[in-house]
C-alpha positions as a Markdown table, in Angstrom:
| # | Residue | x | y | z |
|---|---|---|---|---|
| 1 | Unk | -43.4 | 252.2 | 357.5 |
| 2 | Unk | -41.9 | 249.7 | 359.9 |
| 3 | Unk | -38.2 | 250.9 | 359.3 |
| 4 | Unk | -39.2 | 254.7 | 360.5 |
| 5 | Unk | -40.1 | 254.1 | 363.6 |
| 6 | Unk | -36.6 | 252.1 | 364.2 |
| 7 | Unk | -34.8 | 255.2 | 363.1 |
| 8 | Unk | -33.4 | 257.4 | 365.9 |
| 9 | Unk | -34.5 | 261.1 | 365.9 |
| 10 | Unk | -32.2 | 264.0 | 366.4 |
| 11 | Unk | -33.2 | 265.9 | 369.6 |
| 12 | Unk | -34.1 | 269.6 | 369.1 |
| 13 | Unk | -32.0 | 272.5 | 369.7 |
| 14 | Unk | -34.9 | 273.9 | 371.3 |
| 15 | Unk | -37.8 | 273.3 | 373.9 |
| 16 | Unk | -41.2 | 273.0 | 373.0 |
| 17 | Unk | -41.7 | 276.6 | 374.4 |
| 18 | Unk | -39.3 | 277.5 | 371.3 |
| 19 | Unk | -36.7 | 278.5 | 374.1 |
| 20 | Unk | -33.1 | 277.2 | 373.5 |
| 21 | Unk | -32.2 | 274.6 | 375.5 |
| 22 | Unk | -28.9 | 276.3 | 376.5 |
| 23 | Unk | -31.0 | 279.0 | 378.4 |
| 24 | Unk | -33.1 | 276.2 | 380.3 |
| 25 | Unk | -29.5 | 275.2 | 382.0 |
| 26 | Unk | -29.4 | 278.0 | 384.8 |
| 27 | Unk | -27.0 | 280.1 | 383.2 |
| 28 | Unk | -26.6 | 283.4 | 381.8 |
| 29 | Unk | -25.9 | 284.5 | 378.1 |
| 30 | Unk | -23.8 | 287.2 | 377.4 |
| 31 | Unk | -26.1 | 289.8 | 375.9 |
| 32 | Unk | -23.0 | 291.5 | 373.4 |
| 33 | Unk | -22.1 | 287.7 | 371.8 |
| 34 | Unk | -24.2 | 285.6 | 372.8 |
| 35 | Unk | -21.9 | 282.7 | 374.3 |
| 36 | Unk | -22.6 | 281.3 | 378.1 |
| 37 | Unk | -21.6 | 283.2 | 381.3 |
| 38 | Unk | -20.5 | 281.3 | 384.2 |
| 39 | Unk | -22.9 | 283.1 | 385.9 |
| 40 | Unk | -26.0 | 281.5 | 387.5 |
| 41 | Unk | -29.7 | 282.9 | 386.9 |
| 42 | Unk | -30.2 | 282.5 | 390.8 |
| 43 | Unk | -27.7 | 284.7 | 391.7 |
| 44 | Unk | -29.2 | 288.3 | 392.6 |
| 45 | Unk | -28.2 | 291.5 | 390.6 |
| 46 | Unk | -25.9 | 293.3 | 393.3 |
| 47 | Unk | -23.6 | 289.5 | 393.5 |
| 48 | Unk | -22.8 | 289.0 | 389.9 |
| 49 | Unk | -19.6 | 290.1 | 387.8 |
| 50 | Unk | -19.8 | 291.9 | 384.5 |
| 51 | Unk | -23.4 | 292.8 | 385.0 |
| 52 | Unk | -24.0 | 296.3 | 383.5 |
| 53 | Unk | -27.4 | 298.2 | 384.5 |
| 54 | Unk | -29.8 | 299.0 | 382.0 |
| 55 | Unk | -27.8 | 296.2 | 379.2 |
| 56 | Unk | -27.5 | 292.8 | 381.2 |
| 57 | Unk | -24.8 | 290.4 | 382.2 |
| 58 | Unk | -22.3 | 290.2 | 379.9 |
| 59 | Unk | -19.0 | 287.9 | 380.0 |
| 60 | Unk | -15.4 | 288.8 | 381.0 |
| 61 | Unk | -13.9 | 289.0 | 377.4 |
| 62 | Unk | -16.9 | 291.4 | 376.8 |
| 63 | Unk | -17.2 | 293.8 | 379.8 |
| 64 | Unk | -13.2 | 294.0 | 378.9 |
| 65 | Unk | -13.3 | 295.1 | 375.6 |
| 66 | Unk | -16.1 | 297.4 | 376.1 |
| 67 | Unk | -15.1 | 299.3 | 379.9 |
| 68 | Unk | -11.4 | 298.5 | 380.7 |
């Protein structure tokens, strides 16, 4: 039993909240794909980029595709 405590354990994708560590960072996920914004949780509604009311923040490639 010796020789399992020696062994190194993978960290977890996740917190023990079951909330992706990704999301603990302090940035946003685009809400379409999925894949992380440069855009801080901190900053307020009426400063961010790509931020659609009433769907969330999405990223540049997204907001693109869908409104331009």
């Amino acid at each position: 039993m010796v020789w399992l405590q020696n062994k190194k354990r993978k960290k977890p994708d996740k917190t023990p909240n079951n909330i992706p560590k990704a999301d603990m960072l302090g940035y946003e996920t685009c809400v379409v794909c999925g894949r992380k914004t440069a855009t801080p949780k901190t900053r307020p509604l009426s400063r961010r980029q790509y931020y659609v009311e009433g769907c969330g923040q999405l990223c540049e490639g997204c907001y693109v595709e869908l409104f331009l």
